[in-house]
ZALO-492768 format. One record per atom (N, C-alpha, C): residue in three letters; x, y, z. Coordinates in steps of 0.02 Angstrom, whole numbers, padded with zeros to 5 digits, always signed. Each point is the difference from the previous one (the first is absolute). Layout:
BEGIN
ALAXYZ...
***
This chain:
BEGIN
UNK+01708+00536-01457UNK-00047+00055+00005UNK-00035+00010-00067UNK+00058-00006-00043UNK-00042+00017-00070UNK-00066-00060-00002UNK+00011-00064+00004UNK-00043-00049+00006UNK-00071+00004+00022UNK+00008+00048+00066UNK-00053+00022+00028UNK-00040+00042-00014UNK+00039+00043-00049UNK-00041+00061-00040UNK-00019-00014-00072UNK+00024-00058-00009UNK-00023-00035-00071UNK-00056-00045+00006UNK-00004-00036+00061UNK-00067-00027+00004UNK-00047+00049+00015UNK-00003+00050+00045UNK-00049+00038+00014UNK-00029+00040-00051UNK+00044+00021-00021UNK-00037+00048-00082UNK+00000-00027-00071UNK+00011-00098+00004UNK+00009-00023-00063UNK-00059+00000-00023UNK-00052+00005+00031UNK-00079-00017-00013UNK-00004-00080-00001UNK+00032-00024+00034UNK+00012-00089+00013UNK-00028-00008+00064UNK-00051-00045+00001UNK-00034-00016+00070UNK+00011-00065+00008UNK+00011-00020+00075UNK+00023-00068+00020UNK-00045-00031-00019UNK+00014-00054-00016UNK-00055-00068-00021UNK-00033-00020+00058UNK-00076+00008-00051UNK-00049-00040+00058UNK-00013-00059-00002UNK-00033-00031+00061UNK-00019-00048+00005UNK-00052-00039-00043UNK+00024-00074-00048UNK-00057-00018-00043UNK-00052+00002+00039UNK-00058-00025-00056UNK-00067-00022+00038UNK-00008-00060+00046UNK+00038-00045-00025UNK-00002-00063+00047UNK+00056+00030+00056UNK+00032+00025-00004UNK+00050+00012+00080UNK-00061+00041+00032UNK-00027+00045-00015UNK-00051+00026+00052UNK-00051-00036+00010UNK-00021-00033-00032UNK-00071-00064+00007UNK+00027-00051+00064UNK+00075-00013-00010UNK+00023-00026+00045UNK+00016+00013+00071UNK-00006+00070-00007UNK+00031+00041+00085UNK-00061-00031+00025UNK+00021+00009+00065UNK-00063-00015+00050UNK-00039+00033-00012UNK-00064+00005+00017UNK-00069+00031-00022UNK-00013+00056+00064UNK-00026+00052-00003UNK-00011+00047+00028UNK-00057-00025+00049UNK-00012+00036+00040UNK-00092-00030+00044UNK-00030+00051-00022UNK-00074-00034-00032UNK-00029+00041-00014UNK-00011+00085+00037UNK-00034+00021-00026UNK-00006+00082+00037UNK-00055+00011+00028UNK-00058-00053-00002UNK-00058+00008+00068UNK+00015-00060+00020UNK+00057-00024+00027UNK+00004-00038+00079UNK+00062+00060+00036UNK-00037-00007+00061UNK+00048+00035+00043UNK+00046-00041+00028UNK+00059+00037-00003UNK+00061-00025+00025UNK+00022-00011+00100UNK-00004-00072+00029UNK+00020-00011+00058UNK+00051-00012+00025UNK+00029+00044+00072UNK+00050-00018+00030UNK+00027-00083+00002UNK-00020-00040-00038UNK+00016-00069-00026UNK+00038-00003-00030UNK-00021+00053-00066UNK+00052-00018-00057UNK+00052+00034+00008UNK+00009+00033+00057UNK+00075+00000+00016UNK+00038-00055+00008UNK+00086-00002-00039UNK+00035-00048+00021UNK+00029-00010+00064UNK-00021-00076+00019UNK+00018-00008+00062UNK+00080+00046+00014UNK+00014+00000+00081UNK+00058+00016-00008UNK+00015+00079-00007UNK-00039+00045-00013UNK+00014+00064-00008UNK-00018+00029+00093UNK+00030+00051+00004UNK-00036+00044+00038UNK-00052+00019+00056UNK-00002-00018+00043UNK-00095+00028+00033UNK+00011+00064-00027UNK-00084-00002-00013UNK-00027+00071-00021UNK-00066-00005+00029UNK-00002+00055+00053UNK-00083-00011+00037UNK-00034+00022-00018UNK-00011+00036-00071UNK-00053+00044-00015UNK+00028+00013-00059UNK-00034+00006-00052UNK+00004+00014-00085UNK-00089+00007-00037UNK+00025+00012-00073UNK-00041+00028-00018UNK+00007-00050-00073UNK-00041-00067-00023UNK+00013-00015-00047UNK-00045-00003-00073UNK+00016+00032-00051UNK-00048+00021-00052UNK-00039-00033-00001UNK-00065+00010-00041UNK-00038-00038-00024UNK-00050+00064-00034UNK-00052-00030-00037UNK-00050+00045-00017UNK-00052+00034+00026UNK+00013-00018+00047UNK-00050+00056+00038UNK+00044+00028+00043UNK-00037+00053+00027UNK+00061+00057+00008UNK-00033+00016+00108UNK+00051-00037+00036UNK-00020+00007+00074UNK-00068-00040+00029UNK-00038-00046-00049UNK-00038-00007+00053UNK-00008-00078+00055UNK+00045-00032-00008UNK-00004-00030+00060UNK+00086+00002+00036UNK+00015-00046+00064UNK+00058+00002+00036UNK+00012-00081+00030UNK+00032-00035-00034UNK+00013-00074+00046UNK+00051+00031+00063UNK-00028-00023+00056UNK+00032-00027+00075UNK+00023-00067+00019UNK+00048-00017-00023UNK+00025-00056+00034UNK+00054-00007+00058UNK-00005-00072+00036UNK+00024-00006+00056UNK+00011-00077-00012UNK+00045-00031+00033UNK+00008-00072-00005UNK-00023-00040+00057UNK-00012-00067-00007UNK-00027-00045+00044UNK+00050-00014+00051UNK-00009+00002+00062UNK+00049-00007+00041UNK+00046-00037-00012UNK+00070+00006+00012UNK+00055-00046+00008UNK-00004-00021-00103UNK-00022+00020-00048UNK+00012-00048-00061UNK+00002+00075-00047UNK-00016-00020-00058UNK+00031+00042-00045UNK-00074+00008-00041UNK-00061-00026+00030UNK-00053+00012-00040UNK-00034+00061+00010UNK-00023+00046-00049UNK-00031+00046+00004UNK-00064+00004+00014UNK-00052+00059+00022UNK-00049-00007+00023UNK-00023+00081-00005UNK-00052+00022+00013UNK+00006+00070-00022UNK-00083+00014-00004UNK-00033+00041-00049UNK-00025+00039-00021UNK-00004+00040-00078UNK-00054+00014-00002UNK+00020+00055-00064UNK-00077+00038-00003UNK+00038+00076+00023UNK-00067+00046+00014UNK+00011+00053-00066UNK-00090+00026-00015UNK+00007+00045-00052UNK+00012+00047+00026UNK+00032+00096-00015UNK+00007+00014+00033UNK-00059+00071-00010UNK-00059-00037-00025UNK-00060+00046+00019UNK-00032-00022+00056UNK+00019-00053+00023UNK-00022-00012+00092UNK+00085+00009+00039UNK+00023+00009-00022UNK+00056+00048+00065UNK-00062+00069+00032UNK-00006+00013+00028UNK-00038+00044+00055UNK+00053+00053+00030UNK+00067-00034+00018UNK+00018+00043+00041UNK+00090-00013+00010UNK+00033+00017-00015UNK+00086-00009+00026UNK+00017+00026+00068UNK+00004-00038+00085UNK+00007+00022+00042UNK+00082-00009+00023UNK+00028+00040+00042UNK+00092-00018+00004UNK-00001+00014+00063UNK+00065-00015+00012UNK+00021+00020+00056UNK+00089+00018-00010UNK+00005+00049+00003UNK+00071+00012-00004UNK+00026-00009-00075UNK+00044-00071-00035UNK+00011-00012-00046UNK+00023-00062+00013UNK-00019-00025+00054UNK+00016-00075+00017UNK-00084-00057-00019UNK-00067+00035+00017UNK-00052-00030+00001UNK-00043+00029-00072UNK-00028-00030-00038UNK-00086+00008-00027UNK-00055-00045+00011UNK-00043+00041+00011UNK-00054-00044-00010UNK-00054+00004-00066UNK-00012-00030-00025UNK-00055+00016-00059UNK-00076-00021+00016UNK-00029+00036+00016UNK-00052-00005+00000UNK-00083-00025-00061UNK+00005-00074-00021UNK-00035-00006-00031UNK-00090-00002+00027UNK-00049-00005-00044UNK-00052-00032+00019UNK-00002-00057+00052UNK+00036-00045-00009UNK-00014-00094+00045UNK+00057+00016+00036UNK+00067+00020-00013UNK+00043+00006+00043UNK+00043+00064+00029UNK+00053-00019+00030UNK+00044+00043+00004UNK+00068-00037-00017UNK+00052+00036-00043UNK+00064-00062-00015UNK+00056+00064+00051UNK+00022-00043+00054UNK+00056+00033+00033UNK+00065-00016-00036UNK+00049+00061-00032UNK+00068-00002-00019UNK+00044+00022+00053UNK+00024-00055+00018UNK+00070+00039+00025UNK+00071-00015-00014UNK+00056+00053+00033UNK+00047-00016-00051UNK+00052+00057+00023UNK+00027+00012-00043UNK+00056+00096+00010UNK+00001+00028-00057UNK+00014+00069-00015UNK-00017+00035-00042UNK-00044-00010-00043UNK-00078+00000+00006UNK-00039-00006-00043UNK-00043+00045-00027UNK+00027+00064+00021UNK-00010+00072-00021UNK-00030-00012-00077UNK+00062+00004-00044UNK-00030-00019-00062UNK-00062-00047-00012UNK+00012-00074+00041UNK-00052-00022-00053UNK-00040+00030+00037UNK-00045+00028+00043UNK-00048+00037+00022UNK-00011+00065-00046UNK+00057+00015-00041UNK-00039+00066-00046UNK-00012-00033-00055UNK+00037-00063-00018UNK-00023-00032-00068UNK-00068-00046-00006UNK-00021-00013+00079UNK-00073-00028+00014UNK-00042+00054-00001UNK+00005+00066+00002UNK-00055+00044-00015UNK-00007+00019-00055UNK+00061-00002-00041UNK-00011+00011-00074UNK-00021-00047-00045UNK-00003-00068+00035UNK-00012-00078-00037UNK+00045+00000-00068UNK+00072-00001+00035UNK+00058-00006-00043UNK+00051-00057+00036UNK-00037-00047+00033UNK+00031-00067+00021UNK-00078-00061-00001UNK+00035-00044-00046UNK-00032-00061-00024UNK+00017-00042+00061UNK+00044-00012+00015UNK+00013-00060+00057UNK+00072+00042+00069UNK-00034-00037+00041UNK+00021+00011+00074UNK+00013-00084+00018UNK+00099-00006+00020UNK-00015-00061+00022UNK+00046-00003+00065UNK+00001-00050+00051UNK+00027+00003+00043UNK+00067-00043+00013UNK+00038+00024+00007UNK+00057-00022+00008UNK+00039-00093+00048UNK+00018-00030-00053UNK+00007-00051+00027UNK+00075-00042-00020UNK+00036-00014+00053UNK+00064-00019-00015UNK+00011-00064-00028UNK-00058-00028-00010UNK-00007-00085-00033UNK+00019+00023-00061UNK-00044+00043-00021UNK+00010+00022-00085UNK+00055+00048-00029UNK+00003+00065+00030UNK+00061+00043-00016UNK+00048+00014+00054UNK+00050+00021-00017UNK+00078+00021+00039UNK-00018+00059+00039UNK+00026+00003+00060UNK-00010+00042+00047UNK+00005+00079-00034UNK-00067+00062+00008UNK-00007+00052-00046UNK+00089+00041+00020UNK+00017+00049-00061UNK+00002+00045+00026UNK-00009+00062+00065UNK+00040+00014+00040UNK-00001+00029+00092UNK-00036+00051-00036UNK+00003+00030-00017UNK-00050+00087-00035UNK-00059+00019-00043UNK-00020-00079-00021UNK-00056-00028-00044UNK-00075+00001+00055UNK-00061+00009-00024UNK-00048-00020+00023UNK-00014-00050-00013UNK-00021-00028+00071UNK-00022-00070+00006UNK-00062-00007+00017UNK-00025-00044-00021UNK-00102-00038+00048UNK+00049-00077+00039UNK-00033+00006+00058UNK+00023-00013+00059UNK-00052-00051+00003UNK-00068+00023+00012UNK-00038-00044+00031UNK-00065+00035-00057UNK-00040-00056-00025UNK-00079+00013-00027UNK-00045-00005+00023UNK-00048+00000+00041UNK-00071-00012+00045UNK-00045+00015-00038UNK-00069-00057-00027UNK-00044+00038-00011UNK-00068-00035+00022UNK-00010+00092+00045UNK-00037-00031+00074UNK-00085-00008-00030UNK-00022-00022-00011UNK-00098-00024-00021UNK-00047+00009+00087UNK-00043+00017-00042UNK-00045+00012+00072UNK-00044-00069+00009UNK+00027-00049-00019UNK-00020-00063+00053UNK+00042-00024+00058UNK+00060+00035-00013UNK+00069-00004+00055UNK-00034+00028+00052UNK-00035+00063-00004UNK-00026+00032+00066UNK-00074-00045+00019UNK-00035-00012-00026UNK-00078-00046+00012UNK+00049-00060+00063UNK+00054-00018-00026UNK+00002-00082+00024UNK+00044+00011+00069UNK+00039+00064+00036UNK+00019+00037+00040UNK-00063+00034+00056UNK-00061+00011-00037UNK-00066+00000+00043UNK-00027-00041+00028UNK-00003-00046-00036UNK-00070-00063+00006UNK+00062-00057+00048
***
């Protein structure tokens, strides 16, 4: 104990790191690139919805979804001064209403990200796929399914 009260009030501070040990750490990413659900390490978690820094503060949202049956992504990325509109249904459905489209979310409990899409305090929305992560958490919100419906889908349903 005494030990502990002799370092704390000796006015002795742990040794820092030379210049070359920090030259050596890995390098930080710069601070105007924004950070993607990529540079997550494989292997962690689904997480359907987050919010990842960067320097600008809310204005766009990546949507991704994977290519059938494989592990490739595919997606979107809307600013969210053309979001128009956050439509729900319950806390199982959204729809977002852009200019060119509409992106259908569905899923369970998506209460939240529906209040964090009106505040544009979620960067990326992704949909859940068992190729890539371990079956979620039973009490977690999940994205289920991504749709995003374009109005040439309806032209080619006419003609």
């Amino acid at each position: 104990m005494s030990d502990d009260v002799d370092a704390l009030f000796s006015g002795r501070m742990p040794p820092r790191p030379s210049f070359t040990e920090r030259v050596t750490q890995a390098a930080p990413k710069p601070a105007n690139e924004a950070a993607t659900p990529e540079d997550e390490p494989s292997g962690q978690l689904y997480k359907p919805y987050g919010f990842m820094p960067s320097n600008t503060v809310g204005e766009i949202c990546e949507v991704r979804t994977w290519v059938n049956g494989t592990d490739v992504p595919e997606g979107l990325v809307f600013q969210y001064r053309f979001l128009m509109q956050v439509g729900f249904v319950g806390d199982e459905m959204l729809k977002l209403m852009l200019p060119d489209a509409i992106v259908v979310i569905e899923g369970k409990r998506l209460l939240d990200l529906r209040q964090k899409l009106s505040r544009r305090m979620a960067t990326f929305i992704q949909q859940y796929s068992p190729r890539i992560w371990p079956q979620p958490p039973a009490l977690e919100p999940i994205v289920e399914r991504i749709e995003v419906v374009r109005p040439e889908a309806f032209r080619a349903i006419k003609g």
